[in-house]
C-alpha positions as CSV (number, residue, x, y, z in Angstrom):
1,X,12.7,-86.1,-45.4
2,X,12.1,-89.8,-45.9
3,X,10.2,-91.5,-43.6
4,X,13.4,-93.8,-41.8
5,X,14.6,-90.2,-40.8
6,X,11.5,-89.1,-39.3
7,X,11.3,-92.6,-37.3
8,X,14.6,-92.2,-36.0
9,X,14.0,-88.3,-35.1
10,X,10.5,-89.5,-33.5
11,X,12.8,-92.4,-31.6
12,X,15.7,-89.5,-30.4
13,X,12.9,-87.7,-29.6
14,X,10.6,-89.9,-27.4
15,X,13.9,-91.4,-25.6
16,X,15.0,-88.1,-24.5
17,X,11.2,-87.6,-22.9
18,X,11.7,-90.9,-21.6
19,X,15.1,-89.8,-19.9
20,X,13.8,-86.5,-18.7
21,X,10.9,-87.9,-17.6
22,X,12.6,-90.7,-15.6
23,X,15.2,-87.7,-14.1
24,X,12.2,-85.9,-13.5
25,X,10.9,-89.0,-11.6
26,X,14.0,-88.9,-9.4
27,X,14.2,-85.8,-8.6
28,X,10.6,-85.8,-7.2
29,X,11.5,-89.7,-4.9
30,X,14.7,-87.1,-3.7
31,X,12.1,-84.0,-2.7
32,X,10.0,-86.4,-0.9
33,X,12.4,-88.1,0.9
34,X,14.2,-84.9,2.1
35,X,10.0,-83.4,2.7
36,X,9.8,-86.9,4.9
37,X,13.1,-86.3,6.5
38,X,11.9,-83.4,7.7
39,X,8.6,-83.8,8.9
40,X,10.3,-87.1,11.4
41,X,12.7,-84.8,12.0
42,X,10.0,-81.8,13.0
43,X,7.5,-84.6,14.9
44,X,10.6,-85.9,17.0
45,X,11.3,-82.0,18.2
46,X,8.0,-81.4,18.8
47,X,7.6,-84.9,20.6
48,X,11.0,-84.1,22.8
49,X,9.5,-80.2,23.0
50,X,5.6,-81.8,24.6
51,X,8.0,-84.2,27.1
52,X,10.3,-81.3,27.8
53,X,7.3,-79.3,28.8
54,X,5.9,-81.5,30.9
55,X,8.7,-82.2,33.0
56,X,9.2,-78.5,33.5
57,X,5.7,-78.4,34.7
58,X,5.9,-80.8,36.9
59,X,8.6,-79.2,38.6
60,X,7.4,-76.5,38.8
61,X,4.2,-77.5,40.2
62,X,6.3,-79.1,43.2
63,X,8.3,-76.1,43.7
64,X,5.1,-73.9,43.4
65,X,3.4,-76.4,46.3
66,X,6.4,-76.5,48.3
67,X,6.7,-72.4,48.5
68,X,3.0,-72.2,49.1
69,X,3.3,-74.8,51.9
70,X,6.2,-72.9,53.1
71,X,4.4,-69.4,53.2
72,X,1.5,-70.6,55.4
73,X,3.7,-72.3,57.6
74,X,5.5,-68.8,58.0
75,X,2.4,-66.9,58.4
76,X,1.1,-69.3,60.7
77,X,4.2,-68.8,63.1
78,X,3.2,-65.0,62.8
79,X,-0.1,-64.9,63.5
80,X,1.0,-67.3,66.8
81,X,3.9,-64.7,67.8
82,X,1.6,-61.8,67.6
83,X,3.7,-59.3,69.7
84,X,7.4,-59.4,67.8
85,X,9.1,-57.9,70.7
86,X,12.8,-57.1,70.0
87,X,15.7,-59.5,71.9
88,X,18.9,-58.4,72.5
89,X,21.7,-60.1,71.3
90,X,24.0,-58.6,74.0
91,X,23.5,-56.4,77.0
92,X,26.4,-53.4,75.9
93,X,26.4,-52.1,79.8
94,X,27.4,-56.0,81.3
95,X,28.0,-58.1,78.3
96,X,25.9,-60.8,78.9
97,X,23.4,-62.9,75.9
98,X,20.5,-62.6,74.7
99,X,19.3,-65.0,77.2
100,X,19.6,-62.9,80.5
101,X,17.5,-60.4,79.7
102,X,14.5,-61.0,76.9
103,X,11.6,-58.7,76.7
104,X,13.7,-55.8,77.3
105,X,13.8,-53.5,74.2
106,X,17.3,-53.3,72.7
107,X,17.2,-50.4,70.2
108,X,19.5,-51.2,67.7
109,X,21.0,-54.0,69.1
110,X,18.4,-56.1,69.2
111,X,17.1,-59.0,66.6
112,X,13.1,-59.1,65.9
113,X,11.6,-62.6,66.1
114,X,9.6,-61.8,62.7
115,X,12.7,-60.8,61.0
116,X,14.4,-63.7,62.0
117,X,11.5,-65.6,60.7
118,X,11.6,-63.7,57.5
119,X,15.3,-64.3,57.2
120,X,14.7,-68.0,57.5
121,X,12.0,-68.5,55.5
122,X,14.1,-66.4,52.8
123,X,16.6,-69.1,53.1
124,X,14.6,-71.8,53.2
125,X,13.4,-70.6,49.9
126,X,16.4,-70.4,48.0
127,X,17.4,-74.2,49.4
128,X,13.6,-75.1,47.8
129,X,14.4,-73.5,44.6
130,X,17.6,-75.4,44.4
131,X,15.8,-78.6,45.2
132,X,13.5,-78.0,42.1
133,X,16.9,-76.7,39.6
134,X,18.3,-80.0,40.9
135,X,15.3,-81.8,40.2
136,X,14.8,-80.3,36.9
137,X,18.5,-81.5,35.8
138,X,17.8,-84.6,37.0
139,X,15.0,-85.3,35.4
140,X,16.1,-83.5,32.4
141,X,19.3,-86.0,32.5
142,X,16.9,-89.2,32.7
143,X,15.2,-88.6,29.7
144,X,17.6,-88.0,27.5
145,X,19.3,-91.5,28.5
């Protein structure tokens, strides 16, 4: 081989390594853009998740305050209605309301004070938990806007 050959050989050569190397080079800018793409992509989930989770706990605090508010309320009309007589809703015999004749037992007939209590504080939590749902969709609605 003259020595023009190997030059030119030498030039093929080094210009592919230059074309690889630059492809290499791209390929690498490509990797770290899709790597960056998806750590912006990971902090702005986990920046949604954190905001997310704080609204759900502040909800849920409320709610949680709210039922224990409500409990003590209910067992402080217990402990002040300490003999839950029965009341009758109807006399059977005349026909006549509750009204006309309370403190008389009614056997099965009759509605207990506590359980009407219960009953309504049973109620009263359902209409608190859909406050908080309510609240929580609200709330949930704001921040995406």
């Amino acid at each position: 081989m003259n020595w023009t050959t190997v030059k030119i050989i030498s030039g093929i050569a080094l210009a592919a390594l230059i074309v690889i190397g630059l492809l290499y080079i791209r390929i690498l800018r490509a990797d770290l853009a899709a790597v960056k793409l998806e750590r912006d992509t990971a902090q702005a989930t986990l920046a949604a998740c954190q905001s997310d989770q704080k609204l759900t706990e502040g909800v849920s605090n409320d709610y949680q305050t709210r039922i224990r508010s409500l409990n003590r309320q209910l067992a402080d009309l217990k402990r002040v209605r300490d003999n839950p007589r029965c009341t009758p809703v109807a006399d059977p015999a005349s026909g006549r309301d509750a009204g006309t004749g309370a403190g008389k037992p009614a056997g099965q007939d009759g509605i207990r004070a506590d359980w009407l209590l219960d009953f309504a504080a049973e109620a009263e939590q359902y209409r608190l938990q859909l406050i908080a749902c309510q609240s929580f969709i609200h709330k949930t609605w704001e921040s995406r806007q």
